[in-house]
C-alpha positions in Angstrom: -74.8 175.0 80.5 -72.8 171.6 79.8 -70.1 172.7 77.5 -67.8 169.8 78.4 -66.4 168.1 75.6 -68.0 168.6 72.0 -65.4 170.5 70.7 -66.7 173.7 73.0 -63.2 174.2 74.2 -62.2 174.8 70.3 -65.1 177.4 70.1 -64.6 179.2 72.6 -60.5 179.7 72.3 -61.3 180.7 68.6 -64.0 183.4 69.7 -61.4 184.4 72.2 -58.8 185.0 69.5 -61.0 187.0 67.2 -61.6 189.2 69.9 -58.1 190.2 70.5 -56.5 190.0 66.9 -59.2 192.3 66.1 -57.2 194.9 67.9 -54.0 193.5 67.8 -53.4 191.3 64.4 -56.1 191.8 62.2 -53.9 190.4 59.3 -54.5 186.6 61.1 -58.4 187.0 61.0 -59.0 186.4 57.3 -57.7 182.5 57.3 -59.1 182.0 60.8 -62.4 183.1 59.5 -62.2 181.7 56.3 -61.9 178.1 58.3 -65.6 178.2 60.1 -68.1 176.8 58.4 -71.4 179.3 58.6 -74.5 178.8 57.3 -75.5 181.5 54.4 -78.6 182.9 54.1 -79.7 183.2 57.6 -78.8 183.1 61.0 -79.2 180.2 63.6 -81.5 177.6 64.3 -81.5 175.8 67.7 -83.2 172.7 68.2 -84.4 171.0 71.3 -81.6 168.3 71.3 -78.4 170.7 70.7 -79.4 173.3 72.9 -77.1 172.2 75.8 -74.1 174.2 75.7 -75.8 177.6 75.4 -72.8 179.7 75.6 -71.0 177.4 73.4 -73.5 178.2 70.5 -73.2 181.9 71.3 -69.2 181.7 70.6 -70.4 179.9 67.2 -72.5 182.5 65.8 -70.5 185.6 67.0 -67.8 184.0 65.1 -70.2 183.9 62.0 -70.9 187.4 62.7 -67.1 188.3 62.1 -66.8 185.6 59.3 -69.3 187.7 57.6 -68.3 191.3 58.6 -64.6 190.6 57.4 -66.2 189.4 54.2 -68.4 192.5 53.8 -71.8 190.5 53.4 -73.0 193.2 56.0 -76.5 192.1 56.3 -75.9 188.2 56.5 -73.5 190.0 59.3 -76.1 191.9 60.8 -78.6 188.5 60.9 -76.2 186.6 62.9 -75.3 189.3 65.1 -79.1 189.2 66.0 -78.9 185.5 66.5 -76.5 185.9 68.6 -78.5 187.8 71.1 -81.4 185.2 70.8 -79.2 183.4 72.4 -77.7 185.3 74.8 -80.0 185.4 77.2 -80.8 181.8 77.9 -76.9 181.7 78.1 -77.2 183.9 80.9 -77.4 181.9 83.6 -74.5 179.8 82.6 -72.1 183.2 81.8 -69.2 183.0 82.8 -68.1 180.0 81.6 -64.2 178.6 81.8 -62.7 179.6 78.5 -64.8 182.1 77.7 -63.9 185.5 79.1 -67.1 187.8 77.9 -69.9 189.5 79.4 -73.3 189.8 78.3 -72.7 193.8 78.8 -69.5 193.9 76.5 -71.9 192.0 73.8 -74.5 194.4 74.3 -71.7 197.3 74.2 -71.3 196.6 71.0 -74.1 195.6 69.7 -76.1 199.0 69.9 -72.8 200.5 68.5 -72.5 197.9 65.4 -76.4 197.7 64.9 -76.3 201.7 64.9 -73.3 201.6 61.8 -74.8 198.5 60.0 -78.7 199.2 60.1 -78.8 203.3 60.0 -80.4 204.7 56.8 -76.6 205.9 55.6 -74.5 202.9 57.0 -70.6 203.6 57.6 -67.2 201.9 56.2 -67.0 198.8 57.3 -63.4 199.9 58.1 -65.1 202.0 61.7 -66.3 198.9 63.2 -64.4 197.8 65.8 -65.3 195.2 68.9 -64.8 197.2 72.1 -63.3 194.6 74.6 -64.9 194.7 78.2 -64.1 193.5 81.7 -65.2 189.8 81.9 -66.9 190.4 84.5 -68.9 193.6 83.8 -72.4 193.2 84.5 -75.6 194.7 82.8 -76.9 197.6 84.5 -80.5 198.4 84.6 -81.7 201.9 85.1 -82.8 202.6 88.5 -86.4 203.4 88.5 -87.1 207.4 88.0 -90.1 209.4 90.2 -93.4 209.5 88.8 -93.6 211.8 86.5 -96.1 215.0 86.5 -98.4 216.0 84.2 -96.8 219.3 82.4 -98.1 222.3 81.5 -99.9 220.9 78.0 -99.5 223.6 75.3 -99.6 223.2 71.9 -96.1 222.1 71.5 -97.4 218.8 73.6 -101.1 218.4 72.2 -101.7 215.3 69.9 -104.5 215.6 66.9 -105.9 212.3 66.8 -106.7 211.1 63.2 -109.1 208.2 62.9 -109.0 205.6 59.7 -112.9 204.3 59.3 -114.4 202.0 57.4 -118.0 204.1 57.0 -120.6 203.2 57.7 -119.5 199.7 59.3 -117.5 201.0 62.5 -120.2 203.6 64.3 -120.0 201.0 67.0 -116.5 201.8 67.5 -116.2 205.5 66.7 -119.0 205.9 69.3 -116.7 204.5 71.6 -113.7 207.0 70.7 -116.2 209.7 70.9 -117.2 208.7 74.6 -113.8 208.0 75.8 -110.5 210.4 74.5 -111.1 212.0 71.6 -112.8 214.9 73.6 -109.0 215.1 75.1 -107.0 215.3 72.2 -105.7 218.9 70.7 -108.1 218.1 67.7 -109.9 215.0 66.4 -110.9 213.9 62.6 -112.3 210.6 61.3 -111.0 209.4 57.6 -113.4 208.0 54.8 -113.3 206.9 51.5 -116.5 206.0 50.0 -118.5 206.8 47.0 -121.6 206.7 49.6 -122.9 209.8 51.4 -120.2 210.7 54.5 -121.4 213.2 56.8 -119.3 216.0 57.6 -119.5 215.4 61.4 -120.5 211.9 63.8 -121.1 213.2 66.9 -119.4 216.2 66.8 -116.2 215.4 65.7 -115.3 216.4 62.0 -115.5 213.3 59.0 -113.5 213.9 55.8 -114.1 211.6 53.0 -110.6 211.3 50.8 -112.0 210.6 48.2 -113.3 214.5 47.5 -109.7 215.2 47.0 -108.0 212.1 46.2 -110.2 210.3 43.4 -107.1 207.5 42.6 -107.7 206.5 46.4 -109.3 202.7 46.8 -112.6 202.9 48.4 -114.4 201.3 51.0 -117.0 198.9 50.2 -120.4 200.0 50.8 -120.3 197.3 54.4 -122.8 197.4 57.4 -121.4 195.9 60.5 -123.6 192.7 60.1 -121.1 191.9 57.0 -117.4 192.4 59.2 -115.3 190.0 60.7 -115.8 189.0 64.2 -112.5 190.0 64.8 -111.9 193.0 62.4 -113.9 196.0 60.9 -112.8 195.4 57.3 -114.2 191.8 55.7 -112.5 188.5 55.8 -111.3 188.9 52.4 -108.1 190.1 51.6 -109.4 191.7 48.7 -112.3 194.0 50.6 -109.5 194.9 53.1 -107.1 196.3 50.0 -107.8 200.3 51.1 -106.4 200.6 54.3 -102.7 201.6 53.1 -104.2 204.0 50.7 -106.3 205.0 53.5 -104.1 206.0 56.0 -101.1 207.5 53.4 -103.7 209.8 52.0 -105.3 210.6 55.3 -101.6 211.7 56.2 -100.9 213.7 53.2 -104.6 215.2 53.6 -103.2 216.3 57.0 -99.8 217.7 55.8 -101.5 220.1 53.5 -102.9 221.8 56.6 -100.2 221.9 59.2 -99.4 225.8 59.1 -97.8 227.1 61.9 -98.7 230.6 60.9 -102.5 230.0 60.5 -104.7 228.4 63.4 -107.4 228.0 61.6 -105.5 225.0 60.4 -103.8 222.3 62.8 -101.8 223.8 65.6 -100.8 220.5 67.5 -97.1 219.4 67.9 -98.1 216.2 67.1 -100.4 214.0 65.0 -101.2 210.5 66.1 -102.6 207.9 63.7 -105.0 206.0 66.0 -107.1 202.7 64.9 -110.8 202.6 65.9 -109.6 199.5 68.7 -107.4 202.3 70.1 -107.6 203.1 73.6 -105.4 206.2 73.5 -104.2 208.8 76.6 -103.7 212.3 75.6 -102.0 213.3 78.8 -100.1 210.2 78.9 -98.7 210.9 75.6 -98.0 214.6 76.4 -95.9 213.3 79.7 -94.2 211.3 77.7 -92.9 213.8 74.9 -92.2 216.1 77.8 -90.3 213.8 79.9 -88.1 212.6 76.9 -87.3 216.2 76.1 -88.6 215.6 72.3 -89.2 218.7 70.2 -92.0 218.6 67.4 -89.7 221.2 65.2 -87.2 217.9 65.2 -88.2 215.1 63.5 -89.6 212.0 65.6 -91.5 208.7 64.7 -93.3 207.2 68.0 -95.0 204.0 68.9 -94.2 200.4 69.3 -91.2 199.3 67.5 -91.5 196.1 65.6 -88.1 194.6 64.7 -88.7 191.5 62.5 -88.7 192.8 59.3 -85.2 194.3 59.6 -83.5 191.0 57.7 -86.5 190.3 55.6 -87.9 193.0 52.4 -88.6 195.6 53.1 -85.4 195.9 55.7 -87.1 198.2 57.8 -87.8 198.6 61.6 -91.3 200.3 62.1 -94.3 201.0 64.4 -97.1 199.0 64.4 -100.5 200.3 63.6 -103.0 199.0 66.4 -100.5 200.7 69.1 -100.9 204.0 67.3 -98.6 206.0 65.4 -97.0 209.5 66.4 -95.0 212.1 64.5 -94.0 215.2 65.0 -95.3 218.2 63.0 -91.1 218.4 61.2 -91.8 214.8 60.9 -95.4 215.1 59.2 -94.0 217.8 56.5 -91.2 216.1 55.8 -93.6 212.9 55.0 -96.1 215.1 52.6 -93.2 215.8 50.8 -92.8 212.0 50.0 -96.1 211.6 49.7 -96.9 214.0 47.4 -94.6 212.4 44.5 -95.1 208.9 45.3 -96.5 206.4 42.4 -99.2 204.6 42.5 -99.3 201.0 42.0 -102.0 197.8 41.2 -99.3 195.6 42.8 -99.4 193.3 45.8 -96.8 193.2 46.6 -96.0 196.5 46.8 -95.3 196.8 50.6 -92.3 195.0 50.5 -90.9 196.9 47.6 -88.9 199.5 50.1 -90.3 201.9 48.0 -92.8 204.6 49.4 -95.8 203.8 46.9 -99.5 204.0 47.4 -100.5 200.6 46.9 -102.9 197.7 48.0 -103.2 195.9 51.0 -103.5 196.2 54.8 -100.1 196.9 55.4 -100.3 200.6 55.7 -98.2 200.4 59.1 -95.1 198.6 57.4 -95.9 201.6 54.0 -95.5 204.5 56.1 -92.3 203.2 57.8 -90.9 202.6 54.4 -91.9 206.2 53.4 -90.6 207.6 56.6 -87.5 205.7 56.3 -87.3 207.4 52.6 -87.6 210.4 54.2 -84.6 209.4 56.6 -86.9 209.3 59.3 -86.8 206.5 61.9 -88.6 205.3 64.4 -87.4 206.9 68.1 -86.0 205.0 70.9 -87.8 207.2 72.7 -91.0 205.0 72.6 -89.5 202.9 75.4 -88.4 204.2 78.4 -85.1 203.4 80.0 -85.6 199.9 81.1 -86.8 198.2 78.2 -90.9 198.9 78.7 -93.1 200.2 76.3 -95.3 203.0 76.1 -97.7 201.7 73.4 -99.0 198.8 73.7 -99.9 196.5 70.9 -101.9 194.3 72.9 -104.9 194.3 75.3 -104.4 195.3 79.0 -104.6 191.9 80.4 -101.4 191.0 78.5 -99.7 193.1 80.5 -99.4 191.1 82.9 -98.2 187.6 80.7 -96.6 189.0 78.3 -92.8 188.2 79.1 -89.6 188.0 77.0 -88.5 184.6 76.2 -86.5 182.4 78.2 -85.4 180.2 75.4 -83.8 180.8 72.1 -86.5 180.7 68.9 -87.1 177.2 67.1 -88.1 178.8 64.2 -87.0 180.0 61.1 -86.2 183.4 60.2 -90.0 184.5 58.7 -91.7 181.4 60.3 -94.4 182.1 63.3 -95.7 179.0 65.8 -97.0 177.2 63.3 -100.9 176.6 63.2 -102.2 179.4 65.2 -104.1 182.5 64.2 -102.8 185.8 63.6 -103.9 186.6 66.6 -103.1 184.2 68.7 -101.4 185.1 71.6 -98.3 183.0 70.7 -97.7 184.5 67.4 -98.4 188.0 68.9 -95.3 187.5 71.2 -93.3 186.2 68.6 -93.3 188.8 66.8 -93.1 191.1 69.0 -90.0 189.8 71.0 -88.2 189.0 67.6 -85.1 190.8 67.4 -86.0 193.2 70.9 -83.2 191.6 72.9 -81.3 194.2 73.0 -84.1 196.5 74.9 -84.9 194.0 77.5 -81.4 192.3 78.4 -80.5 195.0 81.3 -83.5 194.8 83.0 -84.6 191.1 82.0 -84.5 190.1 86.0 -86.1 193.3 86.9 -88.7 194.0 85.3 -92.1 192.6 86.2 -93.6 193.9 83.4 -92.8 195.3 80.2 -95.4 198.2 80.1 -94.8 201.3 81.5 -97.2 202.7 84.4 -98.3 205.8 82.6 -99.4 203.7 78.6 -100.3 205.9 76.1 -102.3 203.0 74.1 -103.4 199.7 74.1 -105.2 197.8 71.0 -108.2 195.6 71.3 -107.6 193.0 68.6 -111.0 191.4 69.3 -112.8 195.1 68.5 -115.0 194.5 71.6 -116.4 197.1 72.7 -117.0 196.2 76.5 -113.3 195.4 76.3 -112.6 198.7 74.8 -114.5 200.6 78.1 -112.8 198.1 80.4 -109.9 199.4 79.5 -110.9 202.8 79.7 -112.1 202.4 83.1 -109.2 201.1 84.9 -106.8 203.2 83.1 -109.5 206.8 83.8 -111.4 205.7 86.7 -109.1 202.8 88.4 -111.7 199.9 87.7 -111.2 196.8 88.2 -109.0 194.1 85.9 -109.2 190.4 86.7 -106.7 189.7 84.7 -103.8 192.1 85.1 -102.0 190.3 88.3 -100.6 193.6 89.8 -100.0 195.8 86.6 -102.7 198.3 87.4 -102.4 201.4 84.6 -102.3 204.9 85.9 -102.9 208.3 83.6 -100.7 211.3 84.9 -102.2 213.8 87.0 -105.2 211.9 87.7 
């Protein structure tokens, strides 16, 4: 907070000007824009020894923000505006400040506005974006908490069918698990095969459909036992042996949207259709609470799950769910995506996945693929999939994160695309980067308030390590209130039980 000196006066009178000749005399912006020197390309970078006039560096890259909106560069725009957030919450504690009259809930104001014009599928004229001037001292508010919800009434409207990607014969370990733990709860259940090998119709009960009976262009899985996998993932080590896991899961999805009839219950008959990993944990009822509570309608079209935002600024320019959470759409949703499906190319390429186009390619990076192809479809992901104060409802990471896993503090040191360098993919670092990266704007209201960012009612977690006793820990404490060493006081509840 020491903004003495340093020229921070000069920044923060010419933020203060843009403010009001935006809704005054636009015709003096232009020069006075044209007169700040802003990096292009990218955004802000803050290092350790010009961090200290937080608020200061804030009024610097808002001003960017308008030095590239006037210019209409809209995305370099929309990078700095997200920059701009990164640091306003280490600026919060230092807000306000003499000579500059803004709250952090006027920037916020106008953030979910702008970000709705800029980033939406069909973005506006830059001519409707205009900065909506607060109060000075207008604070954030954060949602009061709402009663515990109750478990509704679950029809079909509210059921989830569960559909299972597997690497056969290589992940019985884990399907057993799934078998013993929610699927029995889910509207319907199917696992997902591709292999030139024998699949069984059923494992344990629960129906197995090999793709590649009706797909013969999908990529298959190598013939793997589970002595042959990664310690810390069911496909191999090699990028190359994990190359069918986009076709995988597109196919298993068009497979699906082929027999979603609402006239004929033979076929599906759930609202919704979930796209669950085999390190899952999944709740049924959860789920169905929280599609009740949010009042969402599976004749509307809806995208749930965990939202990540970092590839917004980077190709494909696309916010999406993550895979490990699990995925949810809506039966409107689910057509609507066989429709894309069912024309889209195939490719040998790469690099396909950050194309933007909705393409069935190689790779692992079938998460990232089916948000292209649902953003296609003009399909996006739902806010609903975190409740009012910022938390989530799936949960991309074990349970014991819960109760580390915090916002940051401080502003990233790090480039746009650029992790904590040397870690593992893993790694509980580069986990919360990218997780937190560009999610200010969910957890600024409630950053004091919240002592965790997971609701009490989850309706997934993922087990990166694919540990089984980790998997039934999980299971336990969230089914059977078992014990957690680890969670501090988060302890995970299902509805109704």
């Amino acid at each position: 907070c020491k903004c003495e000196g340093s020229g921070w006066a000069g920044i923060f009178q010419g933020f203060q000007f843009i403010r009001e000749a935006m809704l005054d005399r636009p015709d003096l912006l232009e020069e006075f824009l044209q007169s700040t020197q802003c990096q292009r390309g990218g955004g802000f970078r803050v290092e350790a020894h010009n961090a200290d006039c937080m608020p200061g560096r804030f009024a610097y890259v808002m001003t960017c923000f308008f030095q590239f909106l006037f210019e209409g560069e809209i995305s370099s725009a929309a990078v700095w505006l997200d920059s701009a957030l990164d640091l306003l919450i280490p600026s919060l504690k230092c807000l306000p400040v003499e000579g500059l009259q803004i709250s952090p809930a006027e920037v916020l104001t106008n953030y979910n506005d702008l970000a709705a014009k800029l980033l939406a599928v069909n973005a506006t004229s830059m001519d409707s974006i205009i900065w909506a001037q607060g109060p000075p001292g207008d604070p954030l508010i954060c949602p009061q908490e709402k009663p515990e919800p109750r478990l509704p009434q679950v029809g079909p409207d509210l059921m989830a069918t569960c559909l299972i990607p597997v690497v056969w014969p290589a992940e019985q370990h884990l399907m057993d698990v799934l078998v013993e733990t929610y699927l029995p709860r889910c509207g319907s259940a199917a696992f997902y095969a591709a292999s030139d090998d024998e699949v069984p119709s059923h494992y344990r009960g629960v129906p197995m459909v090999n793709l590649v009976h009706e797909f013969p262009r999908i990529r298959r899985d190598r013939s793997l036992q589970r002595s042959n996998t990664s310690a810390l993932r069911a496909e191999p080590d090699s990028f190359e042996l994990q190359s069918g896991t986009t076709h995988k899961v597109l196919h298993m999805l068009l497979h699906t949207s082929r027999r979603v009839d609402r006239d004929n219950l033979d076929h599906f008959h759930s609202g919704w259709f979930c796209r669950l990993d085999t390190d899952t944990i999944f709740s049924p009822e959860n789920f169905a609470s929280m599609v009740h509570e949010a009042g969402l309608d599976s004749n509307d079209v809806h995208y749930l799950g965990s939202r990540q935002f970092f590839h917004k600024h980077m190709m494909p320019a696309v916010v999406f769910n993550i895979g490990g959470a699990g995925v949810c759409v809506s039966r409107r949703a689910l057509e609507e995506l066989g429709e894309i499906l069912g024309s889209a190319n195939y490719t040998s390429d790469m690099g396909s996945w950050n194309s933007g186009r909705c393409e069935f390619g190689p790779g692992h990076y079938d998460d990232l693929m089916l948000g292209v192809c649902l953003h296609n479809a003009y399909i996006l992901p739902s806010p609903a999939s975190s409740d009012p104060r910022g938390r989530e409802y799936f949960w991309p990471f074990d349970l014991a994160a819960a109760a580390t896993m915090r916002p940051p503090e401080d502003p990233p040191r790090v480039s746009l695309t650029s992790p904590p360098q040397g870690k593992q993919n893993d790694s509980p670092e580069v986990q919360a980067y990218y997780f937190w990266r560009y999610r200010q704007h969910l957890v600024l209201p409630c950053f004091h308030e919240n002592e965790h960012w997971l609701v009490d009612h989850p309706v997934s977690f993922h087990v990166w390590s694919k540990n089984t006793s980790e998997m039934w820990g999980i299971w336990n404490a969230l089914y059977n209130g078992g014990p957690c060493e680890n969670c501090g006081t988060y302890r995970p509840r299902v509805i109704g039980l």
